[in-house]
VMD Tcl script that draws the C-alpha trace (Angstrom):
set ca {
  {29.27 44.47 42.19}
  {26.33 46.73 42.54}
  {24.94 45.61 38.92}
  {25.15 42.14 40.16}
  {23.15 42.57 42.73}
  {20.36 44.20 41.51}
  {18.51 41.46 39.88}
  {18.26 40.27 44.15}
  {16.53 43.73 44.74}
  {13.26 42.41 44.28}
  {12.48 42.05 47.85}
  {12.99 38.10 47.45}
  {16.71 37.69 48.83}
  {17.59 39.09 51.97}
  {21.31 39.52 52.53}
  {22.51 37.53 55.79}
  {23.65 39.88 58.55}
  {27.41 38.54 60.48}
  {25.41 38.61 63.10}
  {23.50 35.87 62.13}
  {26.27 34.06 60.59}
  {27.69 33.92 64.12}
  {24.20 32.85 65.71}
  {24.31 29.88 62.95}
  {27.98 29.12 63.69}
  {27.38 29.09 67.76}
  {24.07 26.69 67.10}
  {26.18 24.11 64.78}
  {28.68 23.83 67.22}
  {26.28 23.68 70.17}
  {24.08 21.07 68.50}
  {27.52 19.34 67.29}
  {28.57 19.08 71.33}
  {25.17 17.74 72.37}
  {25.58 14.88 69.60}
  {29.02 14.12 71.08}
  {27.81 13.82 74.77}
  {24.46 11.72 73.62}
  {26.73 9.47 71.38}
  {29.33 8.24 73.80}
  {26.21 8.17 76.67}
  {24.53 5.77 73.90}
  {27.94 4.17 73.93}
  {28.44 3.83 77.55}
  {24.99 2.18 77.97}
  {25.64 -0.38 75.32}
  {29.28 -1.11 76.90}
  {27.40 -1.72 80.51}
  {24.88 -3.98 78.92}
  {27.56 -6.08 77.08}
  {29.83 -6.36 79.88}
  {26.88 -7.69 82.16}
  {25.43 -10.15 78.78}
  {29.10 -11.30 78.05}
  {29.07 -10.17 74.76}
  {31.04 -7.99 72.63}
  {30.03 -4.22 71.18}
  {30.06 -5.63 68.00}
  {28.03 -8.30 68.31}
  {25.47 -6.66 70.73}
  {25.04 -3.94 68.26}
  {24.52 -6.51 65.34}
  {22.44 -8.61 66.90}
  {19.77 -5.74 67.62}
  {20.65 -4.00 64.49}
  {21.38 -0.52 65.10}
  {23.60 1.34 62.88}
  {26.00 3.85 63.90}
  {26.88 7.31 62.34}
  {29.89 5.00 61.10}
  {27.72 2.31 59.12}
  {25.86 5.05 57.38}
  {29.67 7.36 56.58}
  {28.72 10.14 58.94}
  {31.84 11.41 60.77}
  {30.58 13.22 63.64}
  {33.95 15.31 63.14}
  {32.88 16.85 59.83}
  {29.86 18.50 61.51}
  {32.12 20.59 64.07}
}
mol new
graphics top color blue
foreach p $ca { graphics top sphere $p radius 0.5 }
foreach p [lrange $ca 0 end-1] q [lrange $ca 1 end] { graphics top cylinder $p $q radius 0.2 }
display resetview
């Protein structure tokens, strides 16, 4: 293992502390909770606005053209 590593030696790869790791892990899954809560707000707001228009969410959202995380294949449940 140590001959493998030395061709990182060169001061251009730093090796990634658990620490940090962790710090990543707890910012993915904070970011990945704030997309949750501004997606079904988003949601919400387009449900109140189609219930007062008589419309339905599908055609509301078609009609102004916004895609959701669906239309373009994001799962917001592969990000957690």
């Amino acid at each position: 293992m140590a001959g493998s590593l030395e061709k990182y030696e060169g001061g251009q790869v730093q090796m990634i502390s658990e620490e940090d790791i962790d710090k990543a892990r707890k910012d993915v899954s904070r970011q990945h909770v704030e997309w949750r809560k501004r997606k079904r707000g988003c949601m919400e707001i387009i449900d109140t606005i189609c219930e007062g228009a008589d419309l339905n969410r599908k055609e509301f959202i078609k009609k102004l053209g916004i895609e959701l995380d669906e239309d373009v294949k994001v799962n917001i449940n592969d990000y957690a």
